[in-house]
Structures are given as C-alpha cells and as structure tokens.
C-alpha positions as CSV (number, residue, x, y, z in Angstrom):
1,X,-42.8,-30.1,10.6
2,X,-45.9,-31.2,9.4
3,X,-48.8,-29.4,8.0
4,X,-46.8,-27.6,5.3
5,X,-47.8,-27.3,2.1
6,X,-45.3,-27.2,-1.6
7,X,-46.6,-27.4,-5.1
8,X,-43.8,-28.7,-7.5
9,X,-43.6,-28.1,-11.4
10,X,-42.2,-30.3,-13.6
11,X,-41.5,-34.0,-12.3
12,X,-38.6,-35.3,-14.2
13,X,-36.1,-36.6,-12.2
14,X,-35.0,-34.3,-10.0
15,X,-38.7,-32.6,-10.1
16,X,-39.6,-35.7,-8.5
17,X,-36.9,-36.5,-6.1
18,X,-37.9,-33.4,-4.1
19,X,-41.7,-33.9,-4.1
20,X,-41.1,-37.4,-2.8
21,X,-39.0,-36.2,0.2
22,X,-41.1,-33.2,1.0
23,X,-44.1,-36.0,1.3
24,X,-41.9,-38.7,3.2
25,X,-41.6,-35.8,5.6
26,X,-45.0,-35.1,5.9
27,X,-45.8,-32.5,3.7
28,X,-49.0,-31.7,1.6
29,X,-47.5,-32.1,-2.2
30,X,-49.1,-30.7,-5.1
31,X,-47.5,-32.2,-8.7
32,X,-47.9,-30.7,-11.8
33,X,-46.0,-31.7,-15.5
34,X,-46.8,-31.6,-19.4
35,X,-46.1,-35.5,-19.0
36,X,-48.3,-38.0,-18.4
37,X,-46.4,-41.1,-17.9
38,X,-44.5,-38.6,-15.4
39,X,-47.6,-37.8,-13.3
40,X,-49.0,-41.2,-13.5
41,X,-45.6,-42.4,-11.6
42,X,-46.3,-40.0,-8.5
43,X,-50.1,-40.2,-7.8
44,X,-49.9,-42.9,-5.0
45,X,-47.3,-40.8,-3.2
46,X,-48.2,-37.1,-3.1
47,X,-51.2,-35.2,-2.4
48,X,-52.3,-34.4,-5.9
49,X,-50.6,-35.2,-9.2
50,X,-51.9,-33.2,-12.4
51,X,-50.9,-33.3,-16.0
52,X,-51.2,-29.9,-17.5
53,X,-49.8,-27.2,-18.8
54,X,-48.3,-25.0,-16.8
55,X,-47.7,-22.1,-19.0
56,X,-51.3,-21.3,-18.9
57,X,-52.6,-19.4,-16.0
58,X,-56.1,-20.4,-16.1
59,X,-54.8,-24.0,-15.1
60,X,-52.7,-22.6,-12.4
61,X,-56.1,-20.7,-10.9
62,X,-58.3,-23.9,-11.3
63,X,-56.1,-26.0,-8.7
64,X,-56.3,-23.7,-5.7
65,X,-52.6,-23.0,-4.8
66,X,-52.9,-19.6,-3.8
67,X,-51.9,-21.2,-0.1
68,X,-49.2,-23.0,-0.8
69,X,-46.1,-22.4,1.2
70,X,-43.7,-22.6,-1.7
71,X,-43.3,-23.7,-5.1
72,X,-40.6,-25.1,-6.8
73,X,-40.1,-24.9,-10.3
74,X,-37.8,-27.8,-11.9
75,X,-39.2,-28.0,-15.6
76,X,-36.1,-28.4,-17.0
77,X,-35.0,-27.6,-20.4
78,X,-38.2,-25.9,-21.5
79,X,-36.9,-22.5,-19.9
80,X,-39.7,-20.5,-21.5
81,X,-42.5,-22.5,-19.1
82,X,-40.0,-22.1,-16.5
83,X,-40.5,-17.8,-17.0
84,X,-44.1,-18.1,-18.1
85,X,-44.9,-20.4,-14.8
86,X,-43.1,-17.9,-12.5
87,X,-44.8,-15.1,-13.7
88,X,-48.1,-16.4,-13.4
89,X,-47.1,-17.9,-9.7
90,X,-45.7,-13.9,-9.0
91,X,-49.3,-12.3,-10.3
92,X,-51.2,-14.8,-7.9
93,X,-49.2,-13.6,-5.1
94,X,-47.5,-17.0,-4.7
95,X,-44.8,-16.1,-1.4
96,X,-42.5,-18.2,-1.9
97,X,-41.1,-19.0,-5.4
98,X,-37.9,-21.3,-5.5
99,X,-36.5,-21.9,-9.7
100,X,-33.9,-23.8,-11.4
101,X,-31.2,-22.0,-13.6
102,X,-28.9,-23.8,-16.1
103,X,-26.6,-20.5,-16.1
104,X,-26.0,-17.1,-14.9
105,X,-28.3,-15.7,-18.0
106,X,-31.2,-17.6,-17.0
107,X,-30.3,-16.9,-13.8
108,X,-30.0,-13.0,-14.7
109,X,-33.4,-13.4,-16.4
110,X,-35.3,-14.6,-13.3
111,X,-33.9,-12.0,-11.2
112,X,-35.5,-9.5,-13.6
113,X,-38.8,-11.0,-13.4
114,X,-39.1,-10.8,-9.4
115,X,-37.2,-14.8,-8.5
116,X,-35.3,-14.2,-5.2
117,X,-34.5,-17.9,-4.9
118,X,-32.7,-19.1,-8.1
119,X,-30.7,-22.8,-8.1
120,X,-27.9,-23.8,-10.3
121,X,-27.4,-27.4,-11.4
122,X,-24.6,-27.0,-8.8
123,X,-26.5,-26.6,-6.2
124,X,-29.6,-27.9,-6.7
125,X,-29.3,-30.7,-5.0
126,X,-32.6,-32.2,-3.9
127,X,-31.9,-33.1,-0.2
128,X,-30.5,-29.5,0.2
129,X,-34.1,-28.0,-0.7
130,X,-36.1,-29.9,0.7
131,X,-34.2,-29.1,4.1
132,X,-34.7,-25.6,3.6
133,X,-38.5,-25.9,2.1
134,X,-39.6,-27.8,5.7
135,X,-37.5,-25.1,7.9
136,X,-37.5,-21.7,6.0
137,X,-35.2,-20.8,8.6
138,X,-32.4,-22.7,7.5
139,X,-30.4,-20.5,4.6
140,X,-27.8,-23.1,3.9
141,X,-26.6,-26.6,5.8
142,X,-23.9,-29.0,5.6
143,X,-24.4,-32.8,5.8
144,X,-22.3,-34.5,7.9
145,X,-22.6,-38.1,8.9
146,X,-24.6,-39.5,12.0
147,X,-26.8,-37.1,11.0
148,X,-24.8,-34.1,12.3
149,X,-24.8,-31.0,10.3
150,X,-23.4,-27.2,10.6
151,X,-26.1,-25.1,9.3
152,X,-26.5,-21.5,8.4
153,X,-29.8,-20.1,10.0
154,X,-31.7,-17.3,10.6
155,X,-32.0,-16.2,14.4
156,X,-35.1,-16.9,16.1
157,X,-37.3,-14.7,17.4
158,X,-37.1,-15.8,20.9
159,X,-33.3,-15.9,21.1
160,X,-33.2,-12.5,19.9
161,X,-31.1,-9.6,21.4
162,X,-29.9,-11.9,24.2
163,X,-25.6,-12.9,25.0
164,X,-24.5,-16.1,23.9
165,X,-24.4,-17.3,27.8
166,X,-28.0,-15.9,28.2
167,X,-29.3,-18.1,25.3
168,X,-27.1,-21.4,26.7
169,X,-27.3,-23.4,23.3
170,X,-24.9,-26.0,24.1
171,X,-26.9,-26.5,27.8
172,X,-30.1,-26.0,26.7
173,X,-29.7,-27.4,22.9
174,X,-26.9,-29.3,22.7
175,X,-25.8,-27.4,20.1
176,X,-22.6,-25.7,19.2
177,X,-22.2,-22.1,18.2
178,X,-19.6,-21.6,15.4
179,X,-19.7,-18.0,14.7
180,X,-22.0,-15.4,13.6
181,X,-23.0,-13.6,10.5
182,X,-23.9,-9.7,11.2
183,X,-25.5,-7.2,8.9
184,X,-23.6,-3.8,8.7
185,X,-24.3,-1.1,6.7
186,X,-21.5,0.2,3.9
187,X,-20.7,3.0,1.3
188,X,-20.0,1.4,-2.1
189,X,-19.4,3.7,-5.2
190,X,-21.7,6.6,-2.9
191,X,-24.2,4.3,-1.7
192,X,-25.7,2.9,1.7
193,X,-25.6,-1.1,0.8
194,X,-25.9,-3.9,3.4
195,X,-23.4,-6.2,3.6
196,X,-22.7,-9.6,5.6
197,X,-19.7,-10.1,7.5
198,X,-18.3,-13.0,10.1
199,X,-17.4,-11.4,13.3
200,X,-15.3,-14.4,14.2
201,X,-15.4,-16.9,17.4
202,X,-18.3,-15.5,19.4
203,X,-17.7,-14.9,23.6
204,X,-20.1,-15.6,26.0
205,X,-21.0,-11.9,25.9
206,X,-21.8,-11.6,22.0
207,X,-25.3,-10.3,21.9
208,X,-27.2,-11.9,19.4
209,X,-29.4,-9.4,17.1
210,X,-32.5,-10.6,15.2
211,X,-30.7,-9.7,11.7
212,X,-27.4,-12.4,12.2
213,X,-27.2,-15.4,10.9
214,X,-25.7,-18.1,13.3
215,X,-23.9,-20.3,12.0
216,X,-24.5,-23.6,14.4
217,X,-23.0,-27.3,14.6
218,X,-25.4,-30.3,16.0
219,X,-27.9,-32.9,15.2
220,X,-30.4,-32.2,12.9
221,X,-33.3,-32.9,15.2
222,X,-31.5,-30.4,17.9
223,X,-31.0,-27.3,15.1
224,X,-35.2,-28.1,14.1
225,X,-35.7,-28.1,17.9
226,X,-34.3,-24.9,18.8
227,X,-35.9,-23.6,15.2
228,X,-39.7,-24.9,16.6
229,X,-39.1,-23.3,20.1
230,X,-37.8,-20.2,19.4
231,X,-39.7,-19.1,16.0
C-alpha cells in the first residue's frame, strides 16, 4: 500500500491521529493547521507539516497538492474554514475530498457544496479512515480481534462477472463470503432511483457483477490481498 499520497487539514487531536497512521503505513502525509505549536508537534513524523491558513486558496496552490490522493478535512469547530477549504480543494479538482460534520446541517451544507464523503463525530473514528484512505475499495469494515475483520468492499475488477465457485475465495483467499450487496433499479414517487439491497446467503452459482458490494469475513492482510490482485 505504499506510494499513496493524503494531505490532512487541521491537526488537533483527531486531525492528527489520522496523519500519523496514514504515515506509520507508509503513506506520503501532507499537514496543514492555523496552529503552530500543532504543526511543530508532527514535522518529524509526516512528509510535510505547514502552518497556514487554509481558508486562503493562494496557500492551498503554493504547496503543490493537486496529486494528492485524498484529503481529509478535520478542522474542527471553525466550520466556516471547513466550507471555505473544501471549496477551494473542489475548484483545484482535488478527487477525493473526505470532511467532518458535527450534525446533519453541516452535514446538509457540505452536500450542497459538492462533499460526497461527510463523517459524523460518530463515526469518525480515525482507524476507520485511515483503513478506507490506504484501500479506496473498502466502503466500510468491522474490527474484530486477531486482526480479523468483515468488511464491506467494492468488487474487483478481475473477479468481476464470474460465480462464487469460479472466483474460489475461501481456496484461493482464505476468505469468507458473507453475502452480497446488488444495485437494482426502482420507481419512487415516478422516478428511476438506484437502490441497494442484500440478496441473502450467496450459492456457489451467484454471479458476481462489477456494481455489488461483497460483504467478506477474513484477515486483514487476506481482504488487501485479494483487493491488490484483483483491482
């Protein structure tokens, strides 16, 4: 997983738990914060560690982020920077723009400015997005211990339109899978919407299309394993 790039803004405390865990895994992290003291903390450990101001898009252009993979915005309780920064990341064609809520009108807010992915403090949990900043193909993942997990991910490319025997993830992966997620399309109120449902314990004939979500139990190592492979 290495090679990947994150820029993070604002490094309070949980600002800075991420940036530390995305570089213990061998990313490239870029820090940025209004503080100091902050950014003095985190220079020996990341990449880069700036202290500006982030509201001001002529200091966004001057550090070169244009190629970053992500960036994750955890300012905190200055929610105007949190907007301003977005927007500015947005205009420079940033992909991948990840933003922390404190409630479902912030939440509504970011939405309205173009922010697909929005965290509340409830599930902003730093471990969590860090695990799906190193393997965009992970949507969601539960921790369990011995460093088992059952995760929620995207399917692969290369396992794509083939039957659950064809694939062979338990003999070929060692991992087990627990059901699948599959797109269908509905009327709601007159309109064609896409919606998500669980088609239940998959057979050995269940072909897999590129648009499910499998929902897999295994090690970590094993789910990144059949993640690098197959993507």
């Amino acid at each position: 997983m290495e090679g990947n790039k994150f820029v993070v803004f604002g490094v309070g405390r949980y600002g800075r738990q991420i940036a530390l865990k995305l570089a213990k895994k061998g990313a490239e992290v870029y820090c940025f914060d209004f503080s100091e003291d902050k950014i003095e903390g985190l220079k020996d450990d990341v990449a880069l560690a700036v202290t500006m101001d982030c509201t001001l898009k002529k200091n966004l252009l001057s550090q070169s982020i244009e190629d970053v993979d992500a960036a994750v915005i955890a300012i905190g309780e200055n929610f105007e920077a949190t907007i301003l920064t977005c927007v500015h990341l947005i205009d420079m064609g940033i992909k991948r723009i990840i933003a922390r809520a404190s409630g479902e009108q912030q939440r509504t807010i970011l939405e309205k400015i173009g922010v697909t992915e929005i965290l509340t403090p409830e599930d902003a949990v730093a471990e969590d997005v860090v695990e799906t900043l190193m393997n965009p193909s992970i949507i969601s993942f539960l921790q369990l211990p011995d460093n088992y997990e059952i995760a929620e991910i995207k399917t692969p490319k290369g396992i794509a339109n083939r039957t659950v025997e064809d694939i062979g993830l338990r003999d070929r992966y060692r991992l087990t899978l627990v059901t699948l997620k599959r797109e269908f399309e509905e009327e709601v109120n007159g309109q064609v919407v896409k919606a998500h449902h669980t088609i239940g314990v998959p057979g050995s004939d269940t072909k897999v299309f590129e648009t499910d979500t499998l929902v897999v139990f295994g090690t970590i190592k094993d789910i990144e394993r059949l993640l690098e492979i197959n993507n």
